[in-house]
C-alpha positions as CSV (number, residue, x, y, z in Angstrom):
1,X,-8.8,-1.4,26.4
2,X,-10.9,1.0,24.7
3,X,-8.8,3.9,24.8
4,X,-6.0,1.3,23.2
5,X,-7.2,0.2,20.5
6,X,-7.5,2.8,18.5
7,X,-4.2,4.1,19.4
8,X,-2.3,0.9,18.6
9,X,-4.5,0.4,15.5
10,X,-3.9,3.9,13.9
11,X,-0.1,3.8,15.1
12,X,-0.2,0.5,12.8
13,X,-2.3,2.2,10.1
14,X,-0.1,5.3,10.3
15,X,3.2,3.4,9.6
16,X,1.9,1.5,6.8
17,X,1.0,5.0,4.8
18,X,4.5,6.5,5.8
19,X,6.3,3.2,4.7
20,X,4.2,1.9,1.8
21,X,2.0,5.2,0.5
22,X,-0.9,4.2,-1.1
23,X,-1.8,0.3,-2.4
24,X,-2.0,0.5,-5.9
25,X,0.3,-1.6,-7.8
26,X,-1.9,-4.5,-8.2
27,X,-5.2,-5.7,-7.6
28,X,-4.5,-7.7,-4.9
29,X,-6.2,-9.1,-1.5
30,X,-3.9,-8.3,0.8
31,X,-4.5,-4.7,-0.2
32,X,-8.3,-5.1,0.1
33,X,-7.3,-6.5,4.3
34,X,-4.9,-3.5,5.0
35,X,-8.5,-1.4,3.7
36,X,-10.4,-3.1,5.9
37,X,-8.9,-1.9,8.5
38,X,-8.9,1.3,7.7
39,X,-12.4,1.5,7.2
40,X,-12.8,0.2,11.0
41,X,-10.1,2.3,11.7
42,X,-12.0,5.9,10.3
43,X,-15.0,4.0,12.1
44,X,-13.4,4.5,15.6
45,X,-11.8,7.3,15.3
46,X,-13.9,10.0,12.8
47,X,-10.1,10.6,11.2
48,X,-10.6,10.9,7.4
49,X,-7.2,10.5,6.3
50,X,-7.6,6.7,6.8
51,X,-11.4,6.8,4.4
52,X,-9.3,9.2,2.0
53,X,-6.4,6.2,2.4
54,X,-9.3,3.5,1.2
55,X,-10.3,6.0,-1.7
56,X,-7.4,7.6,-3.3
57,X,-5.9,3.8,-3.5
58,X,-9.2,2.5,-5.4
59,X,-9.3,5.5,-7.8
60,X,-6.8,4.1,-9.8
61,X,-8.5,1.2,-9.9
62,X,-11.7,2.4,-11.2
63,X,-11.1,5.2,-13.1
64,X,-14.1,6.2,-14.8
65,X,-17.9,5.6,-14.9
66,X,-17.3,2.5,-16.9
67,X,-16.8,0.4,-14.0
68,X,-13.9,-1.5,-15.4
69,X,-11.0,-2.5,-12.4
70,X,-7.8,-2.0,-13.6
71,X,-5.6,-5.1,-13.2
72,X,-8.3,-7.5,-13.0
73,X,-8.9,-9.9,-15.2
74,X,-12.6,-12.0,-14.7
75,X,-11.5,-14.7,-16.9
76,X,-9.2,-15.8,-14.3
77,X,-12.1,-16.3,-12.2
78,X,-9.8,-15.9,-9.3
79,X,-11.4,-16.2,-5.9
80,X,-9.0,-13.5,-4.5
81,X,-9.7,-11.0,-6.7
82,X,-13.4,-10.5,-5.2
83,X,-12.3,-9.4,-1.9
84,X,-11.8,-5.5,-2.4
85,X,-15.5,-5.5,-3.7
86,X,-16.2,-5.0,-0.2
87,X,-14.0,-1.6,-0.2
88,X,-16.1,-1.0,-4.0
89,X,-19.7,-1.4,-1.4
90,X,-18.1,0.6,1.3
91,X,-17.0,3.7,-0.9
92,X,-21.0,3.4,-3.2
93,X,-22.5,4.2,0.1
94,X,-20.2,6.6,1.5
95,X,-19.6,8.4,-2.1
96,X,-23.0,7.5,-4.2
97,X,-20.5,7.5,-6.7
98,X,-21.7,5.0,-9.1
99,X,-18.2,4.0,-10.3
100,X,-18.1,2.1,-7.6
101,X,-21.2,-0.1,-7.6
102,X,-20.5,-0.8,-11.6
103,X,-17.2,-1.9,-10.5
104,X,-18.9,-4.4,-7.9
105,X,-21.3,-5.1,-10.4
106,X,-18.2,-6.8,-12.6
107,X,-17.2,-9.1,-9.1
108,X,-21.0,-10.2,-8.9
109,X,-21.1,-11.2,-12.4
110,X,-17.7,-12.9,-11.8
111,X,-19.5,-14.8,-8.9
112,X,-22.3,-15.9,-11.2
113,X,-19.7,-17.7,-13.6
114,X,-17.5,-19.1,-10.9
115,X,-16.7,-22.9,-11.6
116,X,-17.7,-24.8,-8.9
117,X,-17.2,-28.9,-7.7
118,X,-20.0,-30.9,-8.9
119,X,-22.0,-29.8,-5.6
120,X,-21.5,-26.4,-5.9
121,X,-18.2,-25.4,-4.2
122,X,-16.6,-22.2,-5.4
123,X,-13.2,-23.4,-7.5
124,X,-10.8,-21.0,-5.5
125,X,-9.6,-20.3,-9.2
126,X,-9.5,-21.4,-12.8
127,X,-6.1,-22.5,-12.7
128,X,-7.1,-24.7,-9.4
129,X,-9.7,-26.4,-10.7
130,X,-11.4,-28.8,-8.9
131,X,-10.0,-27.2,-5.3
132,X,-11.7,-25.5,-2.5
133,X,-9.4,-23.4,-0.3
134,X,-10.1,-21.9,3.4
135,X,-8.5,-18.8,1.9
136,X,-11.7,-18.5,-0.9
137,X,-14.8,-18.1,2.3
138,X,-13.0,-14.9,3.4
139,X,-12.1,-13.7,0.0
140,X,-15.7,-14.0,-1.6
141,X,-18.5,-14.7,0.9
142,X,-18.7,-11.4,2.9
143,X,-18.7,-9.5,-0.1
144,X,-21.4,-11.7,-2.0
145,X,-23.4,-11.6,1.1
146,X,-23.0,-7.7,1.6
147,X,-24.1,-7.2,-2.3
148,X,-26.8,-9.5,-1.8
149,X,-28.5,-7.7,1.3
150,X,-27.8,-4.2,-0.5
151,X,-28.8,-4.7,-3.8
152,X,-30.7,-8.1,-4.9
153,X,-34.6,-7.8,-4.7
154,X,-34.9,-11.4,-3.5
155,X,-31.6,-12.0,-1.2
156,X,-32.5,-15.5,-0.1
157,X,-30.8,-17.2,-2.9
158,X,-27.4,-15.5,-2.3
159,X,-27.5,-16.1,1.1
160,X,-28.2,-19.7,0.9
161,X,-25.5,-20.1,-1.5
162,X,-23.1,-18.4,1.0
163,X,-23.8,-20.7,3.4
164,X,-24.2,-23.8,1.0
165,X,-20.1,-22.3,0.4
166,X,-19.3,-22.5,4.4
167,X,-21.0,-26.1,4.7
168,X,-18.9,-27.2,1.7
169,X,-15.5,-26.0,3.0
170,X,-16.3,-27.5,6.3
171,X,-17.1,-31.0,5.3
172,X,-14.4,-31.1,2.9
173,X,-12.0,-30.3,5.1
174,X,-13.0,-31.2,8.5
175,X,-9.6,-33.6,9.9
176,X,-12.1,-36.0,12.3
177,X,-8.4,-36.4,14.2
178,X,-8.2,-32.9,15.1
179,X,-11.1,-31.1,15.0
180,X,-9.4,-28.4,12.7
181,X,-9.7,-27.9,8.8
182,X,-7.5,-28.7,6.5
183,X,-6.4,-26.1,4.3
184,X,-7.6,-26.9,0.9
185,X,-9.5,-30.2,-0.8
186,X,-8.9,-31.3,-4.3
187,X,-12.2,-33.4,-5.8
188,X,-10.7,-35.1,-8.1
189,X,-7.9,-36.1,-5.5
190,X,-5.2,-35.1,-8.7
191,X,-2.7,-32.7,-6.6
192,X,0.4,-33.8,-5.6
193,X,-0.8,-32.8,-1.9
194,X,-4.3,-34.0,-1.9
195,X,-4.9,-36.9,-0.1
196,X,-6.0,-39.9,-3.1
197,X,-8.7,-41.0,-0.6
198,X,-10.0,-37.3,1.5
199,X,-8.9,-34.9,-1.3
200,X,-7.9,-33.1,2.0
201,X,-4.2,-31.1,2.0
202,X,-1.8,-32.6,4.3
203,X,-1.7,-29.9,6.7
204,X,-3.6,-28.2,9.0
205,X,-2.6,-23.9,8.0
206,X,-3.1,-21.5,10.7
207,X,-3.3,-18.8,8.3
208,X,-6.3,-20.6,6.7
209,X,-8.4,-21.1,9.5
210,X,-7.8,-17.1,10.5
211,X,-9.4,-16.6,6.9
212,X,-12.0,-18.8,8.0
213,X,-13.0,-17.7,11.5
214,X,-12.1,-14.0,9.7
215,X,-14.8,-14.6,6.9
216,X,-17.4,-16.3,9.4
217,X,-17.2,-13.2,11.7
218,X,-17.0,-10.5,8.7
């Protein structure tokens, strides 16, 4: 099993670069999972095609010392958005290149102005108000945490905020039936698929609750 993984896991990281090239025609989380692995990827296996694969991508991104993300809008206040921030930590430390940590700067800032729930919830975006997504814990808590530990004097208010974030998610869409979360939970119970007396979605997403288990272990 040891021998394998790497073997299957840069076979899979190998065909993606030969089919796709590099990730760069949006600012977009799926991009910032298929870096993920490759960071864990160069982490096994000492190859640096896979860090250069993580690097070359964000560098047209973030162009220039100004920090400023091509493609992203903070506005939006768009949960997704803040999960290649964890790439933006990964390549400060590797690099030192400052670039990088102005650009994470501009996802910590967003962070600080995220709408939230009247208890505090993250809104998984400004065009969902109101609505707390499984999706939004793996998109935005690792990285907030990550920042926190690495560059806040006093961490301890971050970190209880990230798990205030977790504790939210979970009792606002724990199904009592199941045992499983619901994917999403609409306060003011005004979507067409929120429950009128839960808020809770309909459905139980197995997708979501990888995001979930996903941002719990990252």
């Amino acid at each position: 099993m040891k021998e394998f993984l790497p073997k299957s896991a840069a076979k899979m990281a190998d065909c993606l670069m030969k089919r796709y090239g590099l990730l760069t025609s949006r600012w977009s989380y799926d991009y910032g999972v298929a870096w993920r692995g490759m960071e864990a990827l160069y982490a096994m296996t000492g190859e640096k095609k896979y860090f250069d694969y993580i690097k070359d991508a964000m560098d047209t991104f973030v162009t220039d010392e100004s920090g400023a993300i091509r493609d992203y809008t903070l506005d939006e206040f768009n949960l997704d958005y803040i999960c290649n921030g964890r790439q933006l930590l990964y390549l400060y430390k590797a690099t030192g290149d400052k670039k990088y940590l102005r650009a994470a700067d501009v996802l910590r800032d967003q962070l600080r102005r995220q709408p939230r729930t009247s208890d505090g919830g993250f809104w998984h975006k400004k065009c969902y108000p109101y609505q707390m997504w499984l999706d939004g814990l793996y998109m935005g808590t690792p990285y907030y945490a990550r920042y926190a530990r690495d560059f806040e004097d006093d961490p301890a208010a971050s970190y209880a905020d990230v798990i205030k974030q977790f504790n939210l998610v979970a009792q606002h869409t724990l199904d009592d039936h199941s045992g499983l979360y619901r994917h999403g939970w609409d306060e003011k119970r005004a979507q067409i698929w929120a429950d009128k007396t839960t808020g809770q979605s309909q459905h139980v997403w197995g997708r979501a609750l990888g995001w979930y288990t996903m941002a719990l272990v990252d």
